[in-house]
C-alpha positions in Angstrom: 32.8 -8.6 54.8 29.3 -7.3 54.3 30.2 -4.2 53.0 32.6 -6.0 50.2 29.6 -8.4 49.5 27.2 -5.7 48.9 30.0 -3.4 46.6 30.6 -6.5 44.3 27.0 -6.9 44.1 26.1 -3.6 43.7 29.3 -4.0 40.7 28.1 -6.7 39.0 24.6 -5.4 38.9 26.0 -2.3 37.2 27.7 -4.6 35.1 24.6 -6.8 34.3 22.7 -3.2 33.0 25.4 -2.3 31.0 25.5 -5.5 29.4 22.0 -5.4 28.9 22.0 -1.9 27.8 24.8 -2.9 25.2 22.8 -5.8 24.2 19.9 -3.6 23.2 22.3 -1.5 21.5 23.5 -4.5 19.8 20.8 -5.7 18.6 19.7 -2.4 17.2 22.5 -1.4 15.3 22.6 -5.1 13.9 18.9 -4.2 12.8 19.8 -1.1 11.0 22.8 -2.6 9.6 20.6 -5.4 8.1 18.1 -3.0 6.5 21.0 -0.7 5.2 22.8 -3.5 3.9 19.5 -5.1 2.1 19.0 -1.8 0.1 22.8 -1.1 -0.4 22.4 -0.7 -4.0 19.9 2.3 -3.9 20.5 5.6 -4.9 18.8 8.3 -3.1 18.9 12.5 -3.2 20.2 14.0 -6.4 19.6 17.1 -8.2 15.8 17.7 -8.1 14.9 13.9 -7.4 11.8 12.6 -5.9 12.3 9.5 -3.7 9.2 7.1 -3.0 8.9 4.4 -1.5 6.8 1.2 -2.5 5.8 -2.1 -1.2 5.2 -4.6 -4.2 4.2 -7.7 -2.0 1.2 -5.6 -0.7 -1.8 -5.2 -2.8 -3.2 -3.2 -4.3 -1.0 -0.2 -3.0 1.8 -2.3 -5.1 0.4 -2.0 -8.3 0.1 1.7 -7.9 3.2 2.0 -7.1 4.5 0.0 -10.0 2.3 2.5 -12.4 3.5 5.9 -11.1 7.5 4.0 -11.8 6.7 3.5 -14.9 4.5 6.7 -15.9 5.6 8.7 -18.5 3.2 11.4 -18.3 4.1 11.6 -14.3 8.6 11.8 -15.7 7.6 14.2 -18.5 5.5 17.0 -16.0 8.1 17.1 -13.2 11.0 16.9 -16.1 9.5 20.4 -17.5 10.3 22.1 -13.7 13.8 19.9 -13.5 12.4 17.3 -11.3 12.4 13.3 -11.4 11.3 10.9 -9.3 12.1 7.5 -8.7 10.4 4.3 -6.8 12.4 2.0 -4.7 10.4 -1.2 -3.5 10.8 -2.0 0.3 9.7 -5.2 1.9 7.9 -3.5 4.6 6.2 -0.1 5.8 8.8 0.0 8.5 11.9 0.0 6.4 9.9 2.9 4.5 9.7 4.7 7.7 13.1 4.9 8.4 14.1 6.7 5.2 11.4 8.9 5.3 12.5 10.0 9.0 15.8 10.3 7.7 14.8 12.3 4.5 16.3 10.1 2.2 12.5 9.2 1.1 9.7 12.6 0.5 7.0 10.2 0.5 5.9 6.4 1.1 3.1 4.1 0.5 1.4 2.8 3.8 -1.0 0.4 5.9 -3.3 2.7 8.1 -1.2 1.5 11.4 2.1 3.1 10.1 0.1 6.2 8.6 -1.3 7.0 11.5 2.2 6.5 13.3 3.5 8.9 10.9 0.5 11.3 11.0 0.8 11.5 15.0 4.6 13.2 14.5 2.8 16.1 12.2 5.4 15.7 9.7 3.9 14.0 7.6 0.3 13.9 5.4 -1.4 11.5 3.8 -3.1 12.8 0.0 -4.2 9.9 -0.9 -6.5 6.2 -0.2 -5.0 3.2 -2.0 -6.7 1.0 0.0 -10.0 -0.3 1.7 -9.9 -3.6 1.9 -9.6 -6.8 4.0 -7.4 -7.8 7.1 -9.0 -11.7 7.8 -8.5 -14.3 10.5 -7.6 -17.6 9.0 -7.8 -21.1 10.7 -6.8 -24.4 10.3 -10.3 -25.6 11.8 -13.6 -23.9 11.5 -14.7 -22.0 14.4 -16.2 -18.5 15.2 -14.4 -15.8 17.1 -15.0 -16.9 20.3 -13.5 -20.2 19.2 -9.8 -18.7 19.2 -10.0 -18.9 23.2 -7.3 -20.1 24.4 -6.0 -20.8 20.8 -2.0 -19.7 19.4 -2.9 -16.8 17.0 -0.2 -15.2 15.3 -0.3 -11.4 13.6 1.9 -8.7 13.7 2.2 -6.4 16.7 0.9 -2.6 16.1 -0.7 -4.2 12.7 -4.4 -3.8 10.9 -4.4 -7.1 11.7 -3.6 -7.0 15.1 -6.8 -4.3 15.6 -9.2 -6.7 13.8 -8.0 -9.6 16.1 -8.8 -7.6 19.2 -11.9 -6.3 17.5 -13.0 -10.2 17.0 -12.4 -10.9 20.4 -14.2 -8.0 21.6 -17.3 -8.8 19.7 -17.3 -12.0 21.7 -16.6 -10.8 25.2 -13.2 -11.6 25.0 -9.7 -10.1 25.3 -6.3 -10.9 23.6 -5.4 -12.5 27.5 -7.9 -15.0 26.3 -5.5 -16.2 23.5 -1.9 -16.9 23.0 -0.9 -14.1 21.1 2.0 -15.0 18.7 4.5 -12.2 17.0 4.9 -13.3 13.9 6.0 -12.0 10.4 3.4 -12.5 7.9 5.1 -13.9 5.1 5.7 -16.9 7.9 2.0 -17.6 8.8 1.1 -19.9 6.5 3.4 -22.7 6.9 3.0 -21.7 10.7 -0.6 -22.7 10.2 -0.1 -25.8 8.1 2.6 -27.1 10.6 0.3 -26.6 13.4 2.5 -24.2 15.4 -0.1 -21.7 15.5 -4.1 -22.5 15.5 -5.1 -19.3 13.5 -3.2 -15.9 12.5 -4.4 -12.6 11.3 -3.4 -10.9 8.7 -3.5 -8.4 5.5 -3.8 -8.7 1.7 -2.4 -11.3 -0.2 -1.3 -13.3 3.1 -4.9 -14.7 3.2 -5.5 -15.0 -0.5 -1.9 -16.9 -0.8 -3.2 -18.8 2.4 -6.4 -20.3 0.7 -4.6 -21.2 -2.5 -1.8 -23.1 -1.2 -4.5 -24.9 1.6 -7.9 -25.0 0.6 -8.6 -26.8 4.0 -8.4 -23.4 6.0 -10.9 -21.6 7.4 -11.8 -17.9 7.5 -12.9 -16.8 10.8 -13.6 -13.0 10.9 -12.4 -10.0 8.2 -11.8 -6.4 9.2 -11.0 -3.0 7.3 -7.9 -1.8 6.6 -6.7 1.1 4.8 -3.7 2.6 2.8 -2.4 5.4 2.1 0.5 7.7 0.0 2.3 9.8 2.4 4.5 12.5 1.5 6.8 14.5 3.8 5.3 17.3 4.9 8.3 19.7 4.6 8.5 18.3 0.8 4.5 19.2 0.1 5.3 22.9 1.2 8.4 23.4 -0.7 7.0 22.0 -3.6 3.4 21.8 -4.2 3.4 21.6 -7.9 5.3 18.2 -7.7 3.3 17.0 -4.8 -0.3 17.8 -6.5 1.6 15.9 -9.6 2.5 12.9 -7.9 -1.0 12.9 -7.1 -2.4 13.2 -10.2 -0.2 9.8 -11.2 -2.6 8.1 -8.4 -5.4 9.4 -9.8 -4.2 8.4 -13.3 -3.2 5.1 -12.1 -6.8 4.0 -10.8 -8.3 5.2 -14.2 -5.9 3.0 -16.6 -6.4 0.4 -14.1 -10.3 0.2 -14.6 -9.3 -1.1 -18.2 -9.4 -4.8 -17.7 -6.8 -5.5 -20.5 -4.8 -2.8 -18.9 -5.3 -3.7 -14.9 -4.0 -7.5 -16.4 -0.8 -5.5 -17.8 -0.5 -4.0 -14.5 -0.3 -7.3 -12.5 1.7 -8.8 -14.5 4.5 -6.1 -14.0 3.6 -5.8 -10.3 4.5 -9.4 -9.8 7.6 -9.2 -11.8 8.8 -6.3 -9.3 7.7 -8.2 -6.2 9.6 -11.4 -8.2 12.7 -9.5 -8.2 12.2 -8.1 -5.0 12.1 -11.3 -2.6 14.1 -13.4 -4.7 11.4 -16.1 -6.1 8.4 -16.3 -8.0 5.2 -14.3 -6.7 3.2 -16.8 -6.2 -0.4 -14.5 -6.6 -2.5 -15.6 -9.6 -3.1 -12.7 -12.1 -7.0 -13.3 -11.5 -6.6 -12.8 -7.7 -4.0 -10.2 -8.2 -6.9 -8.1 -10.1 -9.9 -9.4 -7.8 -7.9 -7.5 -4.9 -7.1 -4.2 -7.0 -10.8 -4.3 -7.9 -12.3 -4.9 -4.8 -9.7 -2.7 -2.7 -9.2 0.2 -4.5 -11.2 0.4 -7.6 -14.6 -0.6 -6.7 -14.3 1.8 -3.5 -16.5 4.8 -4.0 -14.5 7.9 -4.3 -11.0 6.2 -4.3 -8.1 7.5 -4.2 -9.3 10.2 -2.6 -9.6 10.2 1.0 -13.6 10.6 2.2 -13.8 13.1 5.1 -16.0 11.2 7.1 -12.9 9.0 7.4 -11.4 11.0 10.0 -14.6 11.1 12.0 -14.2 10.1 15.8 -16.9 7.7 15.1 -14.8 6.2 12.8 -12.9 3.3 12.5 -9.4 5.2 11.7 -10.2 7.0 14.8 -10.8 3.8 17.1 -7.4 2.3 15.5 -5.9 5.8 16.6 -6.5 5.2 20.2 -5.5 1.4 19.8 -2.3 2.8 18.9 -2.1 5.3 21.9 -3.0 2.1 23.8 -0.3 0.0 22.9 2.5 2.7 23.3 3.0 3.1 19.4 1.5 6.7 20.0 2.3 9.0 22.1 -0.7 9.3 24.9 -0.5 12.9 25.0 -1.3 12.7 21.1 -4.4 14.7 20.3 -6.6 13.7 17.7 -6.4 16.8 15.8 -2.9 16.3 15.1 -3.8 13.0 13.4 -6.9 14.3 11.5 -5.0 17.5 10.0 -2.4 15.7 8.6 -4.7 14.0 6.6 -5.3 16.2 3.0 -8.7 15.6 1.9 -8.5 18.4 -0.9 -5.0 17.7 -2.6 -6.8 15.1 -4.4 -10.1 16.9 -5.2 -7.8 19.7 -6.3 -6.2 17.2 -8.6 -9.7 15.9 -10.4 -10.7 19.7 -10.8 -7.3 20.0 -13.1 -7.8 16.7 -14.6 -6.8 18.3 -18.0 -3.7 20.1 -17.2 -2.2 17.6 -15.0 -3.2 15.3 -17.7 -5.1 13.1 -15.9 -7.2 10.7 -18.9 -3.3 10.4 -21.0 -1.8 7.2 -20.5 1.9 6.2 -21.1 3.5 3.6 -19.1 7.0 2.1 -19.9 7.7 -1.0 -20.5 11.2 -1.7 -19.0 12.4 -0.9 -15.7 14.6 1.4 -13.8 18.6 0.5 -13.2 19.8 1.8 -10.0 17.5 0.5 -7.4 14.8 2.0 -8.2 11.8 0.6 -10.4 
C-alpha cells in the first residue's frame, strides 16, 4: 500500500511539473503571440531594406527617430547604393529586442539597461548617444530617500530606473529589502500614485514630466542618469559600412536641425503625432516640455550624439549599471567587461563629423507625411 502511495505521488508530482512547465510555456508563447499580433501589419526584409526600430513615447530618442523616418537626405544616400530604410515604432525596448535577435530589425534605439543587455551578447554595437538625461523618484508626499523605507515603490525590473532606486537607497544605508518593491509598467505609475497603491515609483523620461503635469501635488525625491543609445546589428555594420556610417550621419543631422528652435518645435509636433497614432490617444506631453527634454537630454549634452570614451570607464556609471545587471541575472556572470566596452563604437561617429560634407551632414530635408506600411 506504501509503495502504491508513494508511485501516485511520485505521478502526480511529475504531473504537477509538467503542468507547470506547460504553464510557463503557456504563458510565453501567449506573450509572443501578443507582441506579433500588436505589430501584425509591419513589413520587414525586402530587397536592400534597412529595418529600425523606434520608441516614440520615449524622449528624446523619439524625436530622433521620427527625423531619420522622415529624412530625405538619409532615403536619397542609401537609394544611390539600392538601399532604403524604414522606422517602425515599438512601445518598448523589449519588443525591439526581439526583432533584432530575430534579424527582422539591423538596428534599434535603446535605454542603457537593454544596450548593455545587447552589448553583453557581442552582436551588437552601439554608434551613437541619444540620451543623457533623467530617471527620478516621484512621491505622493515629500520625503528624502531614506523616507521610502518601508514604503510600496514601483519601477520596472532590470530598468535605469530600477539602478537609480537602489542607488538612492544606497546613498542612505539602505537596501531595496528596506522597501516594497513593486513591478510595475510605467505608463501605469501615475494613477498608481494618485490612487495610493503605491507610495513613490521610479521612473524615466516623460513618465515624471507627465507625472507633475497631471498632479502638481507630487514630490520629487531623487534623479539619476540614464542613457540611450542607437544600436545596429553587428553582422549588418560589417556587411555594410557605408549604410551604417550613413544612418549615422542622419543622427548627427538630426541633432543639428533640432538646435533650430522653429525647427525642434516642428519636430515635436510630428513626434507626438507618431506616439498619438501609436498608443491609440492623444500624447499628452506639451510641446514646451517635449523640447525642454530634447534640450536638456540630448542637445545641451557636450559632444552628443557621439558617445564620450570616458563613458566606458570602469569608474563609470555605465560600468556600475553593468555589474548591476550581472547582479540581477540579466547578464551573464561570466560576462567580462571588455565584451561590453568593445561593442561600444566611439569612432563611427567622429568618422561621420570628419565627412560632414559628403555625407551631407548641414542639408536638411524632412518630409512631411508619413510612411504606409507600418513603418513611419
Amino acid at each position: 500500500m506504501r509503495t502504491l502511495v508513494r508511485c501516485l505521488a511520485a505521478t502526480l508530482l511529475f504531473l504537477t511539473f509538467l503542468c507547470g512547465c506547460s504553464g510557463k510555456k503557456s504563458d510565453e508563447a501567449r506573450t509572443v503571440q501578443k507582441t506579433a499580433q500588436r505589430y501584425a501589419g509591419y513589413a520587414f526584409g525586402g530587397d536592400q531594406v534597412i529595418d529600425l526600430g523606434s520608441q516614440p513615447l520615449t524622449l528624446p530618442e523619439g524625436a530622433v527617430a521620427e527625423l531619420i523616418s522622415r529624412d530625405a537626405v538619409l532615403a536619397s544616400q542609401l537609394a544611390a547604393d539600392g538601399f532604403s530604410v524604414r522606422v517602425h515604432p515599438f512601445f518598448k525596448g523589449k519588443d525591439i529586442s526581439e526583432y533584432l535577435t530575430s534579424g527582422q530589425l539591423q538596428g534599434g534605439i535603446f535605454a542603457d539597461m537593454p544596450a548593455l543587455t545587447a552589448a553583453a551578447t557581442g552582436n551588437y554595437v552601439s554608434v551613437a548617444l541619444l540620451k543623457q538625461g533623467a530617471a527620478s523618484i516621484v512621491s505622493r508626499k515629500a520625503m528624502l530617500a531614506r523616507g521610502l523605507k518601508g514604503k510600496r515603490v514601483a519601477t520596472g525590473l532590470g530598468s535605469a530606473a530600477h539602478f537609480t532606486l537602489l542607488t538612492a537607497l544606497q546613498n542612505e544605508g539602505l537596501t531595496e529589502k528596506d522597501i516594497e518593491l513593486v513591478p510595475m509598467e510605467v505608463s501605469e505609475m501615475s494613477q498608481a500614485l494618485a490612487e495610493g497603491k503605491i507610495d513613490a515609483f521610479s521612473a524615466w523620461e516623460p513618465t515624471p514630466t507627465l507625472a507633475f503635469a497631471a498632479h502638481p501635488e507630487f514630490h520629487l525625491v531623487h534623479k539619476g542618469v540614464s542613457y540611450g543609445f542607437l544600436c545596429l546589428r553587428r553582422d549588418f555594420v560589417r556587411s555594410h559600412p557605408a549604410q551604417a556610417r550613413e544612418i549615422a550621419g542622419a543622427v548627427a543631422r538630426a541633432c543639428a536641425w533640432m538646435r533650430a528652435p522653429k525647427e525642434l518645435e516642428r519636430t515635436t509636433g510630428w513626434t507626438a503625432a507618431s506616439a498619438g497614432r501609436l498608443q491609440g490617444a492623444p500624447y499628452q506631453v506639451t510641446g514646451r516640455a517635449m523640447t525642454t527634454i530634447i534640450r536638456n537630454d540630448l542637445l545641451n549634452v557636450p559632444g552628443a550624439p557621439r558617445i564620450p570614451a570616458a563613458l566606458l570607464s570602469e569608474d563609470g556609471l555605465l560600468y556600475n549599471k553593468f555589474t548591476f545587471l550581472k547582479r540581477i541575472g540579466m547578464i551573464p556572470e561570466t560576462t567580462p567587461w571588455a565584451t561590453v566596452r568593445d561593442s561600444f563604437d566611439i569612432e563611427m561617429m567622429r568618422q561621420v563629423v570628419a565627412e560632414g560634407d559628403r555625407l551631407a551632414l548641414q542639408r536638411f530635408d524632412y518630409r512631411d507625411s508619413e510612411r504606409p506600411d507600418g513603418a513611419q
